[in-house]
Structures are given as structure tokens and as C-alpha cells.
N, C-alpha and C positions, 0 to 999 in steps of 0.2 A: 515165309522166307526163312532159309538157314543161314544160321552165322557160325559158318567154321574159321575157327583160326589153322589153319594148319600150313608150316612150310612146303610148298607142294609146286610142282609144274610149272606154274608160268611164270616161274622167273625168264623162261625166253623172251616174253617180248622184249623185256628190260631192256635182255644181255645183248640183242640184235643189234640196240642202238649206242650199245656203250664207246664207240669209235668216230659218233658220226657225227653228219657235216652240219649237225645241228646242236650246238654249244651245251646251250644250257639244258638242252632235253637230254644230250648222251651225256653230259660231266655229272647228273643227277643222278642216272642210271647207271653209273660206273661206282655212285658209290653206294654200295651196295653194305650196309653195317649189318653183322649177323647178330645182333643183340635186338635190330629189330625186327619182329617176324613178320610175316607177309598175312594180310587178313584180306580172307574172300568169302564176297558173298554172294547167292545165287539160289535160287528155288530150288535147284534141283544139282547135288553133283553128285556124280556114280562112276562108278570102275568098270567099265567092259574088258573081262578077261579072254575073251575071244582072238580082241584084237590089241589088247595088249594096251589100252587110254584110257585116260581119262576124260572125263567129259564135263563141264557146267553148261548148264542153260537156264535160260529167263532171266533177266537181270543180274548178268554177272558182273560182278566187281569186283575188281584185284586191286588193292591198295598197299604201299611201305609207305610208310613220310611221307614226300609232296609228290610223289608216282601214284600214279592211277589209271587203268584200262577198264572200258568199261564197250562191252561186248552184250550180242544177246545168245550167240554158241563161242565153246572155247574146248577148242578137242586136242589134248596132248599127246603123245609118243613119247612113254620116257625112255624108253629102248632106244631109240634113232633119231632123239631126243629133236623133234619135230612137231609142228605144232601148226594148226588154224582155228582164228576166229575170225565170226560174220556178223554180219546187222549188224549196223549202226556202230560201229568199231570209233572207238575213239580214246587216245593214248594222251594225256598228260602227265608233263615232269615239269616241275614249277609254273612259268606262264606260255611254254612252249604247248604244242597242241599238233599232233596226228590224227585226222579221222581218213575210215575210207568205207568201203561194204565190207572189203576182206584181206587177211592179212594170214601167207602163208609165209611160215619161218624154218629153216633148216638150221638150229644153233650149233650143229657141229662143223659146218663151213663158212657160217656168219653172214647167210647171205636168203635173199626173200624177196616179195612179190607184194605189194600194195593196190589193191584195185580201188579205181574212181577215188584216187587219192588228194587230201586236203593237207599240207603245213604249217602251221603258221610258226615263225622261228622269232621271239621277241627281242633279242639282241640287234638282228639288222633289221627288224621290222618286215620280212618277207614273210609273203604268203605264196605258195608254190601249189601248184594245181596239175593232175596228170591224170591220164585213163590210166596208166600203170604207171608205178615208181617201184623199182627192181633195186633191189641190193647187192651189188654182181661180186664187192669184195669190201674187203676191213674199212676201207674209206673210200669205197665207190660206187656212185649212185647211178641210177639210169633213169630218164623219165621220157614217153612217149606222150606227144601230145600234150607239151606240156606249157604250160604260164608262169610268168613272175610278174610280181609285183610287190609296191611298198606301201597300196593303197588299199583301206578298207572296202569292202562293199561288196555286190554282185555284179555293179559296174564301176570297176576302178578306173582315176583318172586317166592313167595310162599301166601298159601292160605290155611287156614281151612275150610274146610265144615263140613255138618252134613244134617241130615235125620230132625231132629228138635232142635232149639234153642229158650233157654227163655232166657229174659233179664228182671232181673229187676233193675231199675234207682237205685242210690247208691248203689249197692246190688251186685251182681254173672251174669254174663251170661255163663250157662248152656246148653252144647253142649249132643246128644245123637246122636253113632255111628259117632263118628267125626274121619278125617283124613289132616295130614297136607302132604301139595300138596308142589313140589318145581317144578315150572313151569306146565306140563301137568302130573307130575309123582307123582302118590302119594309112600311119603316115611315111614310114619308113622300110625296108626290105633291104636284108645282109643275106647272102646265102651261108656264110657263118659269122657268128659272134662269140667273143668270150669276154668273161668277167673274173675278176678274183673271190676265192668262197673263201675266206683269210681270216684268223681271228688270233693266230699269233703272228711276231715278227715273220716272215719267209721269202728267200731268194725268189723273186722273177719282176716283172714287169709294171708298172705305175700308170695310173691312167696318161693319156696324153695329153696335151697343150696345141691347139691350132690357134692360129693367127694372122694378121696382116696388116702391113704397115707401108707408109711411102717409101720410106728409105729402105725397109727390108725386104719387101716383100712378101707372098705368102709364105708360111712358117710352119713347122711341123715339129713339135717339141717332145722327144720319147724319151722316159726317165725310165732306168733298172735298178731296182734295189737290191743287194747283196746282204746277206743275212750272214756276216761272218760268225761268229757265235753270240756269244751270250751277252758279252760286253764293246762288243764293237759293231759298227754296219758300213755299208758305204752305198754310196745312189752314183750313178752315170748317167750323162746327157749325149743327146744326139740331136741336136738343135738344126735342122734344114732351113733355110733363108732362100726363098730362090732368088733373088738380086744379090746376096751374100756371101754364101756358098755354107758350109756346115761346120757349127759352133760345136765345140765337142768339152765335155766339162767333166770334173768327177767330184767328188764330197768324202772325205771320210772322217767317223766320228769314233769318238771309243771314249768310255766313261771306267775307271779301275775304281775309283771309291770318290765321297762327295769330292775331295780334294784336289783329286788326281783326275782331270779330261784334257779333250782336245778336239777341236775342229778343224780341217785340213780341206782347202776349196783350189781348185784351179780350173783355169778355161783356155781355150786354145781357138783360134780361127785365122785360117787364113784369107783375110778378106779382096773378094773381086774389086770392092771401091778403094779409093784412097782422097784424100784433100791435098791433093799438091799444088792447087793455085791454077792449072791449067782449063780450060773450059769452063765447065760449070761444077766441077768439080767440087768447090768449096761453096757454091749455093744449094747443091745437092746432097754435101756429105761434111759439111762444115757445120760451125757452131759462131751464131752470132756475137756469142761475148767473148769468142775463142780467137786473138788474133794472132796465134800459129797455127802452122799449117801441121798435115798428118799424113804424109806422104809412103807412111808404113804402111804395109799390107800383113806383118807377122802382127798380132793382135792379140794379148793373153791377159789374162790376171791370176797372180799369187797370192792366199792370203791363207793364215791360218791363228788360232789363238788356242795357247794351251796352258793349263794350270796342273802343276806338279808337287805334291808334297814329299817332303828330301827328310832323312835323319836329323835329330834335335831340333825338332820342329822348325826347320828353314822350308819355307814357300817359294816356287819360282815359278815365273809366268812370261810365256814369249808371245810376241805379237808381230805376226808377220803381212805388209801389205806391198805388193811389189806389182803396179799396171804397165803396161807395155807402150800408155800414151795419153796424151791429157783429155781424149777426148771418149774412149772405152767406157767409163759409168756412165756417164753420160749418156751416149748411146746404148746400157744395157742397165737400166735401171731396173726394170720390171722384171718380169719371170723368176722361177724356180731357183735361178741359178746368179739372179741379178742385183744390185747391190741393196736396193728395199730388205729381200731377203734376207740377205747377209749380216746385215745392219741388224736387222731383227733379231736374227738367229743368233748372232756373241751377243747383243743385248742383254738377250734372254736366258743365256748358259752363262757367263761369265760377266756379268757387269759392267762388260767394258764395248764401248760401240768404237769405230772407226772414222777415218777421216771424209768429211763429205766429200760427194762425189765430184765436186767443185774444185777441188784441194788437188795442184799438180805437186805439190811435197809430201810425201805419203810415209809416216811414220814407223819406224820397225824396232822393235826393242827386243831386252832378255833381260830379268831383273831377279833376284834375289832378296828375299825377306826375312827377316826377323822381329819378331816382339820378345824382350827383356819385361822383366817388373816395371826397370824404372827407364827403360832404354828400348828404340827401336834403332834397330840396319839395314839399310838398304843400298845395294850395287844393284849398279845399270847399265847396258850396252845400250845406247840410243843414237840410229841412222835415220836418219832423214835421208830418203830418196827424192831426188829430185828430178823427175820426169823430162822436164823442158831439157835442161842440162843436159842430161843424159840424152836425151834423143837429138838436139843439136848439137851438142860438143862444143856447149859455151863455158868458159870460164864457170866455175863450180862453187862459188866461195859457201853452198852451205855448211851449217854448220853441225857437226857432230859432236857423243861423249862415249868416247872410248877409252875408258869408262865413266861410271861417274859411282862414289862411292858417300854413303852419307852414315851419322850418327847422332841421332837428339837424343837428348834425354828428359822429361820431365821435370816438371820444377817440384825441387826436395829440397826439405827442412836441412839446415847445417849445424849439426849435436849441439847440442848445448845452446845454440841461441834464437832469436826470433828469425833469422835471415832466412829466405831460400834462395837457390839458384839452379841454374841451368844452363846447359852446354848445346852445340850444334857448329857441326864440326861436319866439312866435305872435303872433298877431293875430286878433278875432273883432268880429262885430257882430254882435249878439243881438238879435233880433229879436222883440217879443211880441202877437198883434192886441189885448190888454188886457195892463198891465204895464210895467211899465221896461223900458226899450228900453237899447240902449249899446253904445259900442266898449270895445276893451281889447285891449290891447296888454301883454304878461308875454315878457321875456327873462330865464334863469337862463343863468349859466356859471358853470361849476365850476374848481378847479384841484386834482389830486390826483399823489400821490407813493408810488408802487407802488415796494416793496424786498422783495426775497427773502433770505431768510438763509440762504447755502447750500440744504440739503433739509429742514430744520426747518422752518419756518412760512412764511408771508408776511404783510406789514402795507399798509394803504392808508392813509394819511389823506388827507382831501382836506377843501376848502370852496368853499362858494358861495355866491352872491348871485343874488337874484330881486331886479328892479324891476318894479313892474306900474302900467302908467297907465291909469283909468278916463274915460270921458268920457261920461255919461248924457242922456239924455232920461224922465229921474222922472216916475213915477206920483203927481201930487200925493196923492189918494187912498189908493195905498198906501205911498208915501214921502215923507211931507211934509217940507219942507226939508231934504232929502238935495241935499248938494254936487255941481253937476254935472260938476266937474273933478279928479279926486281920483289921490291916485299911495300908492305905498305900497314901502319899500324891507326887506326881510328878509333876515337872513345865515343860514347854515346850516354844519351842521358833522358829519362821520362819520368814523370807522376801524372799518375791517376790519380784522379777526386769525383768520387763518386757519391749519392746518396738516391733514398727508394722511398715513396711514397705511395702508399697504396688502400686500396678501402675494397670490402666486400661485401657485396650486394647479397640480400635474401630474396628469393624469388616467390610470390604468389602468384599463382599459375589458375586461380578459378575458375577464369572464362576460357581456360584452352589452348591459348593464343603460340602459347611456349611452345607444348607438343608437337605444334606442326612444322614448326624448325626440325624435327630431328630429335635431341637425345633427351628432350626435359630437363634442361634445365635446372636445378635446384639453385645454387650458388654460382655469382661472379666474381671475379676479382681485377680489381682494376689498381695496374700498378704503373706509376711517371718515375720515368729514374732517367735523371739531369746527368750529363757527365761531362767532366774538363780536364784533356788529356795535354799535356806540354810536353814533346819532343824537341831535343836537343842533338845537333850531329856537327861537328866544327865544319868550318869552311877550309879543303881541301885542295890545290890543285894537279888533278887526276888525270889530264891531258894525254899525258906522257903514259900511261900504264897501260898495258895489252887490254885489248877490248873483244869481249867473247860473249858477255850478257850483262843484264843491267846489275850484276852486282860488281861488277871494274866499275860503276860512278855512282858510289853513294851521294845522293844531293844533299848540299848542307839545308840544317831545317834549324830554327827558332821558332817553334811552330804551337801554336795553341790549336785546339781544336772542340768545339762545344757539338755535345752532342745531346739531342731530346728523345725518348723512346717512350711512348706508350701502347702500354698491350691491354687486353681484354682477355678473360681468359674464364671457358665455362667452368661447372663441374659439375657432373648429370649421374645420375642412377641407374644403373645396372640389376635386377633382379636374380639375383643368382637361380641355378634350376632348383635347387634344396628351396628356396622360398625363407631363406634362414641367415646367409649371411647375402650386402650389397656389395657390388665392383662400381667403383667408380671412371670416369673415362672423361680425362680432362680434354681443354680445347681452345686453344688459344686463336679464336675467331678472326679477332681483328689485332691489327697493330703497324702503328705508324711512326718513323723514324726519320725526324730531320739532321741536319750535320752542316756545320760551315766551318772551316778552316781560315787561323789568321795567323800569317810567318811576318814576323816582328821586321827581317831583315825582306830585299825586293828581290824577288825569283828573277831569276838572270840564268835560264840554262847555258848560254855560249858561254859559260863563266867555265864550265867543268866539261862542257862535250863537244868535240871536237869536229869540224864540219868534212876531217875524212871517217869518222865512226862510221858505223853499217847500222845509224839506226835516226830517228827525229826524236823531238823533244816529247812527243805523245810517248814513248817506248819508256817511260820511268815514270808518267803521270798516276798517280792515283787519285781519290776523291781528297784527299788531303790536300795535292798542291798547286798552289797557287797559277790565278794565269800569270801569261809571259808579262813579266816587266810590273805586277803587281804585290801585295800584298795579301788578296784575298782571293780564295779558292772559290770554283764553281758553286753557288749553292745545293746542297743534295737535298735530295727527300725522297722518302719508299713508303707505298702504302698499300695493305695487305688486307683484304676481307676473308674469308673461309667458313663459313657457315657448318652447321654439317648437312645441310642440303640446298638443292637447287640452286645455288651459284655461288663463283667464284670471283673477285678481284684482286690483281695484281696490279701496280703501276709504283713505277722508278720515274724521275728528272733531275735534270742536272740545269740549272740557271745560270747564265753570264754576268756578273754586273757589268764587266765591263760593255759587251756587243748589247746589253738587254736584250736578250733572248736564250732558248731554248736552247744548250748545247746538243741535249740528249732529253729523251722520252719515251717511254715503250707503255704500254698498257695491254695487259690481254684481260680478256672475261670468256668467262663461261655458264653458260645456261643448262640445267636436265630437270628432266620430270620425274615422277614412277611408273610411265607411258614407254620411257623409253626414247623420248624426244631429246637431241643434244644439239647446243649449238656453239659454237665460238669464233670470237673476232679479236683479231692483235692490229696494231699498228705498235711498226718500231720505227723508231727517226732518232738519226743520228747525222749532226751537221756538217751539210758538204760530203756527204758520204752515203749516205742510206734514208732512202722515206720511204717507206713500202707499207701496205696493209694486205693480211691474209683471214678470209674467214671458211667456217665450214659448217655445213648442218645436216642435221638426219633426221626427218621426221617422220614419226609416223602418223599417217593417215588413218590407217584402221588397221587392224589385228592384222589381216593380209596385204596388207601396201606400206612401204618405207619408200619414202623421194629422201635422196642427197645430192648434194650441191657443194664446193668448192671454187673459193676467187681469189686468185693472189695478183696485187699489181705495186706495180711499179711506181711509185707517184713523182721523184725525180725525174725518172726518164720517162716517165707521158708514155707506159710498156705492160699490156697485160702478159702478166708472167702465167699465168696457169685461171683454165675458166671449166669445171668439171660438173655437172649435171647426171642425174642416174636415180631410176625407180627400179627396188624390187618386189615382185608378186609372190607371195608364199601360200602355197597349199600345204595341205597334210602333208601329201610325201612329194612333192614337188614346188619347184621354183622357180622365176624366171628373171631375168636381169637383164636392164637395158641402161648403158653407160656413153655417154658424148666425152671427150676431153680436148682440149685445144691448148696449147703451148705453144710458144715461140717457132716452134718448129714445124709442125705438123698437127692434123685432126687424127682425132681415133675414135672408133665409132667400137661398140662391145654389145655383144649380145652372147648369152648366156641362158641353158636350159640346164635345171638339177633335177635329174631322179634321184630320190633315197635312196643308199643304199647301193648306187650305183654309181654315185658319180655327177661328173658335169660335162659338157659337150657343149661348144658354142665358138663364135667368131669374135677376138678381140682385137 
């Protein structure tokens, strides 16, 4: 065998495929470095000056870098610069892979001929099979006779065929008389199909969404995505309902740098139904815990959230959500376009989620930031939309801040001595379309005096003063002769006494035991830190003073408060990659924190709140104060487990002495394996108001089966809120999915088929 190195001839196959619809085989072959040369090898290569070629035979090999063809003829034209090779022809560029018998190339129109052609393409997992595969232009492919699939084998699971397919690169591959095969049976027949051949962003079409539901109907959901440039896209909806009529939606995104995005959503339908109370109208299109009606037929949603970085590093961030009725999320939870989504999607850009889809007051702001060294700023427009209101044209009295403007400062040393202090200082104007209106203006600053006694305790005391000036526009109606320039000055008063006790455990780990938690363990730390805080605010009465939110009634407090905290906290080893220095990764697994409150004086809220206020006596509670007509606050207590594996606990309570009983209580847990099995269950209960329990799990079965399940109920109202059941089957390149759900409203039955690579198809 000869081993020539020499630049020579076939660089055509290369260059054939430098455009094509096959990623990582033509991005390979497009980069072509001239530093490295081309080595071939082959028993036999010769120059025919007859005919003007070259020729290799018997094991010919053309290799650069991770390219390689390997032929057993390979006859060049470098005149007409044309080229074929036979037998056993088989092209690799990285883990892409072309074979065929024979491959004819014309590299001065970029265009060629594949007989008994094999693909296999490793980015989408296709393998593509033809009697001929034709290269008709720069990015367009032809194949007769041809197969796809995403399945290994001689009999893959399933397979499409066709009589002819075109593909063009970024563009559609187009199937005539196609049929999709599952094993040797064909189950399905299109006289055409097409699919997307995509691997950058590009303007056209999105798989589709089928469905059906009681209330809506069958469904037909086609999304288009538009590939404006570089930094921006936008998707449209064409959402067909046949009991509905057609949901029409659009999405547009644009990202300019981390700081700077935005997401822009709206939906449109003009709906056939309505809940007007007539017939069955509101047994069909109503909502049980909904006791208005929805007599609108115009039906939309507004939302968008965007983040803006401004000159001298000022951030601004608007959040817009504007429904056309209380009962729209609700009914459009799911889909593409539906609030699950949405929720998801600012989640996940922007940190910031929205108002659940329960909430007929639907929040919209614009805000303005700054961070100083020792100072932050913050202005806000904040509307509260109020749905109900607006759509009946009742009496409005939400409430708004148009604007609202703030400024803290951190607490800083004061020259020269031990003192620190700090400032917080706002400004609002409250805006109501029925109600008192008004500005207000509240600055507190504190001065406190932090000492440490050695490693015994530490002490704070500190005090402050609030001035607040009102300045109203009265509700004669609801305020008659309320003063409309009003100021109000209050002193305040607190010590901290705190101290820390703590011990650190060494770990011996020889039987194992540790490892299997997670990080190993090395050292604990176990620290109790006691604390007894006294609040001090004089007794007030604040009757008389405009009321916009609970800072117009500071409650007066004499108020002690004992607090117990203990934590547990790992500290495990890290082997760095060098094998030379350790990271540590600390972990504060558990930690549990009691709290009870005791006000010297008897909590009497009718003392300071007035019974025309717009709010009850729960509206100013916190764990600190006291019940009604007592001395002693709810007992608290919070307990925390976090392992760094296989599960989790959280649980809060709140105790009465007076009722003895349970005000409050929540508990959630969570279970996983390294299986991949997840499970969790909450119950939250909250007295006279909420007892519900929600749980959910995913197990897996075996490497190819996942069952999940979901139960959320009601335990006050004797009401399963949501009952959800569903197994997925996973093959190599396929998948199938069978889902039940049942709610207050209706059953839904889901089924679901995924090919790789292609998609999904099914009825939800």
C-alpha cells in the first residue's frame, strides 16, 4: 500500500457538502484549514493523461482532521472539476456518516447524485435511507424512495417513507405520498407531509397542538414563529375551538444585553359562550367558586414584563397584566399561550411570577431603581386592576400608588462615635376612582448602639422617630369633615439581647454511614442562640388619620418577645481537580425556631382602628401580636430539615392559648432517589379559612415506564380539587403518554405519541 501525502482532488467530496442539511457533517467540512493537508491512501494512484483524471483504487482513504471517505474507486476531473466514487463509499465528518455504492459530484455547480444512499445525521438522531439522494442546489436535497427515522436498526420502531422527499437546509423537508410505518406495518397515510430540517432560529411554522374538551371543544392550535433578527423573535397563535370560535394570540421577545429584555403576550377571542345566568349557561360556562357572572363575549389577555438598564446605573422594570374577566385563566390555563406558561416563562427570564389565576385584582406596575454604597431608590407606579369593578361598574375603592417613592439607607457608623443609624424615608399618592384620595409623606430614622461583651452576649438598644404628613382629597361621603392636612409624630423604642452557644462535632465516618447522606460530612456545628427583644411604640389615638395602608395605625406595643433558634450546620470536603487544594460546602441541614410574644399592656385593636377602616384586625397582625383582648401572642414554632439528599422537611404552627388549638399549620415533604423517583405531600391549614392537602409523585417503574399521579382536596369543604393519574412509555426514539385529570369542572383524558426528532402528535 502507498502512503501519499499530497494536496490533490478530492477535496470535492468535502466541498459538496459544505452547505448542507446535515449540520455537523457540512460545518466540518466547511472548515477546511490549509495548514492541514489532506492524506490519501490507496494501493494504486495514477494520472490518466488521456482523459485528463486522476484515479485511486483499492482502499482508498482520504482523510484531514475528523473527515474521512473511504471508497474502493475514486476518479477525479480536475479540468470540469468532477468527480466519482464506488464500492462501498462511505463519508465521515465527526460522528455524522454518508455511505452509498456511488457518489457522482459536479463541484462547479454544487450539486450530485448518491446511489442506495445511507445518512445517518447525529445532532437529530436521523437516519435517512433513498435509492438516490440528488443534490439539485446549495441547500437542496432530493431523495426518491426515501425513509426517515430516529430509530437504530434494520427494523426500526417506526419509520416514514415516501415515493419523494425534498429537503431544503434551514427550511421544510417535504414528504409526497408518505406513510408512517410502526415496525413492518404501516399505520398511517398523508399524501403529503412536511416537517422542519432547522437547526438555527428561522421564520415559519411550529408543530401543532390538537385537542378536546367539554367546554371547548375540538381544538386545533397552529403556532408561527417569526425570526426577526438576531435579538428579537415573536410566535402567533391561531387557536380554533369548535364550541368557542378562534383564540388568536401573539408573543414577542427581545433580549438587547443581560439587563435589558422583555416579554410582550396578548390573546384575543371572541367567544360563542357567555355565563349570563340565563339557561344553563352558567352550569356550562361558569365557575363554581365564581359567584359572578360573565356575560362578555369580548375575551382578551394583556400581559408583558420587561427589564431596562437606564444611564448611571438606574434599572427599570414594568409589569403589565390587564384580563378582560374574572374567569379567562381559569378557563385557559394550559396551552402554549396559557397562564401555566406564562407564569413559567417571567419566572424563568425575569424572576418575577404573576398574579394567580384566582386573583380578579391583577397587579401592573413601572419602577425605577438604584443601589448607592450606603443608599438604595426606589419610584413606583403601582395599579391595581380590578376586573370585577371594572366589568360591573361598581363602586371602585381600590387602591393605588401613583406614585410611590422610597429611600433607605443602611445603618452607618456616626464619625467619631460608637452610634449607628439609619434613615427610611417614602412618599405615596394614593390614588382611589371612588374614595379618599391623598399624598403622604413618612420618614423614620433610628439611632442604635450595638456592644458586644467579650463572647457572652451582645446588646442593641436603639430609638426612633417617624414623622408622617398627610395631605387628602376626602370622601365627603365616606369621610365627612376629615382634616385635609394632617401630620402625626411617634417615638419608638427597642433592645436586643442576644447570646450564642455553640459546639463542633468531629466526624468519624469508618463504617460509611455519612457518605450515603451526600457530601461527607467532616465537621458540625451546632449553634442555640436565645434572644429577648423589647419593643416600645406609645399609645396613640389614630382614628382620625386618613387610612390607605397599615402604616396610618401603628399599634402601640410594650411588647417583649423570647426567641429560641437552633441550627445544625454540616461542613464537607470538596476534592478539587488539581488533587491539591479542598472547597468546602457548608449546609445548614436542620434548624428549628420557637417564638412567643408578651405585651405588658392588653391588645385592644378597637382602641386605634376604626370600624369604617377598609380593613379587620388580622390586616396589622404579625407573629408578635397578641390575641384580642390578651396579653399573649399565638405561640410560633418553624421546623426545617434539608439533608443534602433524599428528603426534605419544612413545617410552621402557630398555637392559641387562648382557643387551645391550632391557628395555623402547614407541613410539606419531599422524597427522591438516584432512580429518579419524586414524591411530595403538603397540607396547609389555616383556621376558619383554609384546610386543604396536596400531594404528587413520579415513579419510576423501570428505565422505560414513569406512572405519576396528583390529589389536591379540599378538607373544609368535603371537595376534590384536582385528581391526576398518567404513565409514560419511553423507547429509544419514541414515546408514548397516557394522562386522566379530573377537576371541579370537567374530565380530561390525554394521549400522546413522540417521535424523535419529529415531534409529538396526540389528543389532549
Amino acid at each position: 500500500m502507498k502512503y501519499i501525502k499530497y494536496i490533490l482532488i478530492l477535496v470535492f467530496i468535502f466541498t459538496w457538502f459544505q452547505t448542507d442539511a446535515y449540520p455537523d457533517l457540512l460545518k466540518s467540512a466547511i472548515d477546511d484549514n490549509p495548514d492541514i493537508p489532506w492524506e490519501i491512501k490507496a494501493d494504486e494512484v495514477e494520472y490518466d493523461p488521456v482523459n485528463k483524471v486522476y484515479i485511486a483504487e483499492t482502499g482508498v482513504s482520504i482523510t484531514k482532521g475528523s473527515k474521512r471517505l473511504n471508497a474502493d474507486f475514486v476518479q477525479f476531473d480536475h479540468i470540469n472539476m468532477k468527480a466519482v466514487a464506488k464500492g462501498h463509499v462511505i463519508m465521515t465528518a465527526g460522528e455524522d456518516i454518508i455511505s452509498g455504492e456511488q457518489m457522482d459530484i459536479d463541484l462547479n455547480t454544487e450539486t450530485g447524485m448518491i446511489y442506495n444512499a445511507d445518512i445517518f445525521i447525529k445532532e437529530n438522531h436521523f437516519y435517512i435511507k433513498g435509492d438516490k439522494i440528488e443534490k439539485t442546489g446549495k441547500n437542496d436535497y432530493m431523495a426518491y424512495k426515501a425513509s426517515i427515522t430516529s430509530c437504530a436498526g434494520e427494523k426500526p420502531a417506526w419509520k416514514i417513507t415516501g415515493k419523494k422527499l425534498d429537503i431544503t437546509i434551514e427550511g421544510y423537508g417535504k414528504v409526497k405520498h408518505a406513510a408512517l410505518w410502526v415496525r413492518d406495518i404501516p399505520v398511517f397515510y398523508t399524501p403529503f407531509f412536511i416537517f422542519p430540517v432547522k437547526n438555527k432560529r428561522q421564520t415559519g411554522f411550529l408543530s401543532p397542538e390538537f385537542g378536546y374538551s367539554d367546554r371547548k371543544g375540538f381544538g386545533y392550535n397552529q403556532p408561527f414563529y417569526w425570526a426577526i433578527n438576531e435579538s428579537s423573535d415573536a410566535t402567533f397563535y391561531s387557536h380554533f375551538m369548535s364550541k368557542r370560535g378562534n383564540k388568536a394570540g401573539a408573543e414577542y421577545r427581545y433580549v438587547l444585553d443581560e439587563k435589558s429584555k422583555g416579554i410582550v403576550m396578548f390573546d384575543f377571542l371572541d367567544d360563542r359562550e357567555v355565563d349570563d345566568g340565563t339557561e344553563s349557561s352558567s352550569s356550562d360556562y361558569g365557575y363554581e367558586e365564581d359567584s359572578f357572572l360573565r356575560p362578555n363575549s369580548d375575551r382578551y389577555w394583556f400581559r408583558m414584563k420587561a427589564d431596562q438598564s437606564l444611564p448611571l446605573d438606574f434599572t427599570a422594570r414594568m409589569d403589565i397584566d390587564i384580563v378582560s374577566d374574572q374567569d379567562y385563566l381559569n378557563e385557559f390555563q394550559g396551552g402554549p399561550s396559557g397562564f401555566d406558561s406564562t407564569r413559567s416563562s417571567f419566572s424563568s427570564h425575569f424572576g418575577r411570577e404573576i398574579d394567580d389565576y384566582t386573583d380578579f385584582v391583577r397587579e401592573n406596575s413601572l419602577s425605577l431603581n438604584k443601589i448607592f454604597n450606603n443608599y438604595s431608590f426606589n419610584a413606583q407606579m403601582l395599579w391595581y386592576d380590578n376586573v370585577i369593578s371594572r366589568r360591573w361598574e361598581d363602586d371602585n375603592t381600590t387602591l393605588h400608588r401613583l406614585p410611590f417613592a422610597g429611600l433607605n439607607s443602611s445603618r452607618q457608623q456616626v464619625p467619631g462615635t460608637p452610634l449607628y443609624w439609619n434613615i427610611d424615608a417614602e412618599y405615596n399618592y394614593f390614588f382611589r376612582i371612588d374614595g379618599t384620595k391623598g399624598h403622604r409623606a413618612d420618614i423614620h430614622t433610628a439611632v442604635s448602639l450595638p456592644y458586644n461583651y467579650r463572647n457572652y452576649f451582645s446588646v442593641e438598644p436603639a430609638f426612633g422617630i417617624r414623622e408622617t404628613l398627610w395631605f387628602t382629597d376626602a370622601d365627603e361621603n365616606e369621610n365627612p369633615g376629615m382634616d385635609e392636612n394632617q401630620h402625626r409624630e411617634i417615638a419608638d423604642a427597642s433592645v436586643e439581647l442576644s447570646t450564642k452557644f455553640f459546639k463542633i462535632y468531629d466526624l468519624d465516618d469508618e463504617t460509611g454511614i455519612l457518605k450515603k447522606t451526600g457530601l461527607q460530612p467532616e465537621k458540625i456545628r451546632h449553634i442555640i442562640r436565645p434572644q429577648v427583644i423589647y419593643e416600645y411604640v406609645p399609645d396613640k389615638d389614630q382614628k382620625d388619620y386618613p387610612f390607605f395602608d397599615s402604616l396610618d395605625r401603628l399599634e402601640k406595643r410594650n411588647r417583649f418577645t423570647f426567641v429560641l433558634i437552633n441550627t445544625l450546620t454540616s461542613k464537607s470536603g470538596l476534592q478539587s481537580l488539581s488533587k491539591k487544594d479542598t472547597e468546602y460546602v457548608y449546609n445548614q441541614f436542620f434548624s428549628f425556631r420557637i417564638q412567643q410574644s408578651c405585651d405588658l399592656d392588653i391588645y385592644n385593636p378597637d382602641e386605634y382602628i376604626s370600624e369604617d377602616d377598609y380593613f379587620d384586625e388580622y390586616y396589622f397582625s404579625d407573629r408578635t401580636t397578641p390575641e384580642k383582648n390578651k396579653h399573649l401572642s399565638p405561640l410560633y414554632g418553624k421546623f426545617e430539615i434539608t439533608p443534602a439528599r433524599y428528603f426534605s422537611l419544612e413545617t410552621d404552627a402557630e398555637w392559641s392559648h387562648v382557643k387551645g388549638k391550632f391557628l395555623s399549620r402547614n407541613t410539606g415533604l419531599s422524597f427522591w432517589d438516584n432512580r429518579g423517583d419524586k414524591a411530595f405531600i403538603e397540607h396547609r391549614y389555616t383556621s376558619e379559612f383554609n384546610d386543604s392537602i396536596y400531594a404528587n409523585l413520579n415513579l419510576k417503574i423501570s428505565d422505560k415506564i414513569v406512572s405519576f399521579g396528583e390529589y389536591e382536596h379540599n378538607i373544609k369543604d368535603s371537595k376534590n380539587i384536582k385528581t391526576g393519574l398518567g404513565l409514560i412509555y419511553k423507547a429509544g426514539c419514541w414515546s408514548v403518554s397516557l394522562r386522566y385529570l379530573k377537576d371541579q369542572e370537567e374530565h380530561t383524558y390525554g394521549f400522546m405519541v413522540n417521535l424523535q426528532g419529529l415531534g409529538g402528535i396526540g389528543i389532549d
